[in-house]
C-alpha positions in Angstrom: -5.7 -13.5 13.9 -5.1 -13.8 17.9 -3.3 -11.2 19.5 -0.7 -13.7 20.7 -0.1 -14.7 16.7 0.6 -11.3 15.8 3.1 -10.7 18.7 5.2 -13.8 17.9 5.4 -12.8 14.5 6.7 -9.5 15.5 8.8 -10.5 17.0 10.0 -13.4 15.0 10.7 -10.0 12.5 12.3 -7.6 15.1 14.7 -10.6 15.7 15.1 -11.2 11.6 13.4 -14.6 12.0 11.4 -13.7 8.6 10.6 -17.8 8.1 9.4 -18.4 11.5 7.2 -14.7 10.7 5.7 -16.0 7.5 4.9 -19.6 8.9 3.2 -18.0 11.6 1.1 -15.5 9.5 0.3 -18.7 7.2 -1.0 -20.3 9.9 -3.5 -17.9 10.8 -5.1 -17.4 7.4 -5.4 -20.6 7.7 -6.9 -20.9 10.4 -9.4 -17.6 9.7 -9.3 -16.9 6.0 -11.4 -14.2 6.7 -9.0 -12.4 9.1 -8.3 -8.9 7.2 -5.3 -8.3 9.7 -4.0 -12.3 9.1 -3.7 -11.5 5.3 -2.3 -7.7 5.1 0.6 -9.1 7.7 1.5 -11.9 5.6 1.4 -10.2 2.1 3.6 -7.1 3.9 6.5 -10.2 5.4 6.4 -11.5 1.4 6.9 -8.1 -0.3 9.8 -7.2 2.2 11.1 -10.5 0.7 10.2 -9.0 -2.5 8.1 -12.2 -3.3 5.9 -9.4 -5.2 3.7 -12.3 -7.1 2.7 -14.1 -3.8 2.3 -10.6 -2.0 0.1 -9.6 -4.4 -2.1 -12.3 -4.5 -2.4 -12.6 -0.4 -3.1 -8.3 -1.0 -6.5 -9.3 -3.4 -7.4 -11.7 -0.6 -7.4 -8.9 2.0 -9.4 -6.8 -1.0 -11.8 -9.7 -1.5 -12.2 -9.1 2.5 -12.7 -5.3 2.4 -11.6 -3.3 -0.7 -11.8 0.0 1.5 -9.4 -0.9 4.6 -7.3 2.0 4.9 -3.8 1.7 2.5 -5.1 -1.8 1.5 -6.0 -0.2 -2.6 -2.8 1.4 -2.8 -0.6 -1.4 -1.4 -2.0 -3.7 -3.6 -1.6 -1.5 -6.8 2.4 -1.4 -5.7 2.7 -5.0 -5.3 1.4 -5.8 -8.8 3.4 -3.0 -10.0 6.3 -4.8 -8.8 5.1 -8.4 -9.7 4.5 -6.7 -13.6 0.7 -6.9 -13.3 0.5 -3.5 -14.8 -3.3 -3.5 -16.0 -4.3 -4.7 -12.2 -2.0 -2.1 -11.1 -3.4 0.3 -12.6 -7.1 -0.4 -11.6 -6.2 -0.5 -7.7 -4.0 2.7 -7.8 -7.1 4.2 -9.8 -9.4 3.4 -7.4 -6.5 4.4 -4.2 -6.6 7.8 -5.9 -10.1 8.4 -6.1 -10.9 7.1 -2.5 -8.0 8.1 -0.7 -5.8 10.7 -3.0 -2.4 10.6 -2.2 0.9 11.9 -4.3 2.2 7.8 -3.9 -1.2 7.0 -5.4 -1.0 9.1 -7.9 2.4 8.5 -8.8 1.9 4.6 -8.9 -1.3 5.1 -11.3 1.5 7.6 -13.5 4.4 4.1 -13.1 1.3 1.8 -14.0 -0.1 4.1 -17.1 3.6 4.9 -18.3 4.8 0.6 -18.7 1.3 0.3 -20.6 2.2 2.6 -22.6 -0.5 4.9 -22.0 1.5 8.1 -21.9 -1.0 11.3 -22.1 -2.7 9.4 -19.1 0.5 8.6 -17.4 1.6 12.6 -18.2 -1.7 13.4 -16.3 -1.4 11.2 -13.5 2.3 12.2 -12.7 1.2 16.3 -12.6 -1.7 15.4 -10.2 1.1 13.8 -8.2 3.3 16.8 -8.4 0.2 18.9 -7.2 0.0 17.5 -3.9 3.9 17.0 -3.8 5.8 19.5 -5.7 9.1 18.6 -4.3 9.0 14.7 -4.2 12.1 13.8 -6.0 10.4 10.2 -7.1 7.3 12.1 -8.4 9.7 14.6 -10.3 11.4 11.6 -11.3 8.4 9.5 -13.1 7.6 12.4 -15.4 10.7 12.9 -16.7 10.6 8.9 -17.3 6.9 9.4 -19.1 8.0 12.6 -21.1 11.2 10.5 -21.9 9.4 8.1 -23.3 7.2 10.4 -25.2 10.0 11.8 -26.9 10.5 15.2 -25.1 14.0 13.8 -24.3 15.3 17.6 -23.6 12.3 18.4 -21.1 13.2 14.7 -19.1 17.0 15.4 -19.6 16.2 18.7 -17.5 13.9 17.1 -14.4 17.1 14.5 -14.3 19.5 17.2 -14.0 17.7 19.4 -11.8 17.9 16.3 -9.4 21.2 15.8 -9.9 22.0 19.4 -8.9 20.3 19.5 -5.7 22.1 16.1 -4.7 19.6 13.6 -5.5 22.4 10.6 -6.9 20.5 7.0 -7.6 21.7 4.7 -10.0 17.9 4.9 -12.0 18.3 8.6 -12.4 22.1 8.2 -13.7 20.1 5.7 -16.1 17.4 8.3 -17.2 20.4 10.7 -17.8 21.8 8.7 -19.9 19.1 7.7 -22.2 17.8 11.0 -22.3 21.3 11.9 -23.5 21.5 9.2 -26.0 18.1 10.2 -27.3 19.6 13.7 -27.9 22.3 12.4 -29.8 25.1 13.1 -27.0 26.2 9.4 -27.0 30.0 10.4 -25.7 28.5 12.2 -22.6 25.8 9.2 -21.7 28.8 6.9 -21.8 30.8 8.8 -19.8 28.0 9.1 -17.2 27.6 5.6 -17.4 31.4 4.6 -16.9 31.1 7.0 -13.8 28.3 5.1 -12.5 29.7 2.0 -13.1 33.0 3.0 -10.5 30.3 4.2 -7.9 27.8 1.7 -7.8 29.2 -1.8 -8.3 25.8 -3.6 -9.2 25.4 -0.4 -11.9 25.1 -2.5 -15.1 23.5 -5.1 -13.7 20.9 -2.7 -13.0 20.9 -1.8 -16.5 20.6 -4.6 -17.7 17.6 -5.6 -16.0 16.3 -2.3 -17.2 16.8 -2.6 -20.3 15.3 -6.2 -20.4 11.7 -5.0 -18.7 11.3 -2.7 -21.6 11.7 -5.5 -24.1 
């Protein structure tokens, strides 16, 4: 991709112009399907429009190109994540964390494990996270997800609540409270948390809903 190309696209997205952006990074992989650079831009403009399916696709193009580029693995791995390509997932943030260990890598091979239902993998993945980032709230977060869905609802209930406590307020962690809750048998509380939610976040059960339908 020219220099000039990648300018006007730039700018195109500095001045919110995302169409005019994507047309012009289509253009150049077109014109140089072999242009590392043309494909990482365009599959980065379509996952900021969370297009996740098309961004993923252009992402294995640029891995077809060179499956070591720097960030490339672990980019791709998120944007199947996202797209619900959990198996390809998985093998991309395997290989990120192997060539290039990050906690992110780590933590998306835990996210990509845990919807497979591989949990004792997922379990594994999410403490190698924590390793290289104890604190990371998202990190922290995951496990308690994976140990929730292992049923060790009191050890997630507590990550979720030690969260809460030191001001970390989301509307998926006021979810994982509440399901651990249920799962305890403290239906009462989980609803009030959930009516509580509901007041602070507008699009609360919306998000709950679409939750609850991607674990069906």
């Amino acid at each position: 991709m020219s220099q000039q190309t990648l300018d006007e696209a730039n700018r195109a997205l500095q001045q919110g112009r995302i169409d005019d952006a994507e047309r012009l990074l289509r253009g150049a992989v077109q014109a140089d399907p072999q242009s590392l650079t043309s494909h990482v831009a365009l599959a980065t403009v379509l996952a900021s429009r969370e297009q996740h399916a098309a961004a993923a696709d252009t992402y294995a193009n640029a891995m077809r190109i060179d499956r070591n580029a720097k960030g490339l693995a672990l980019k791709y791995a998120l944007s199947c994540f996202r797209a619900g390509r959990y198996d390809e997932a998985e093998k991309s943030a395997r290989f990120a964390a192997q060539s290039d260990p990050s906690a992110l890598a780590h933590d998306t091979l835990a996210c990509a494990l845990r919807e497979q239902g591989k949990l004792p993998d997922a379990l594994a993945a999410s403490e190698n996270a924590l390793r290289l980032a104890p604190s990371n709230n998202a990190v922290q977060h995951t496990k308690g997800s994976i140990l929730l869905a292992m049923g060790r609802s009191q050890e997630a209930l507590t990550i979720f609540e030690t969260l809460n406590s030191q001001g970390v307020v989301a509307p998926i962690i006021t979810i994982s409270r509440g399901a651990a809750l249920e799962k305890l048998g403290r239906s009462q509380e989980a609803q009030r948390l959930y009516a509580e939610a509901a007041a602070r976040w507008p699009d609360f059960a919306q998000i709950q809903r679409e939750r609850a339908q991607r674990r069906h």
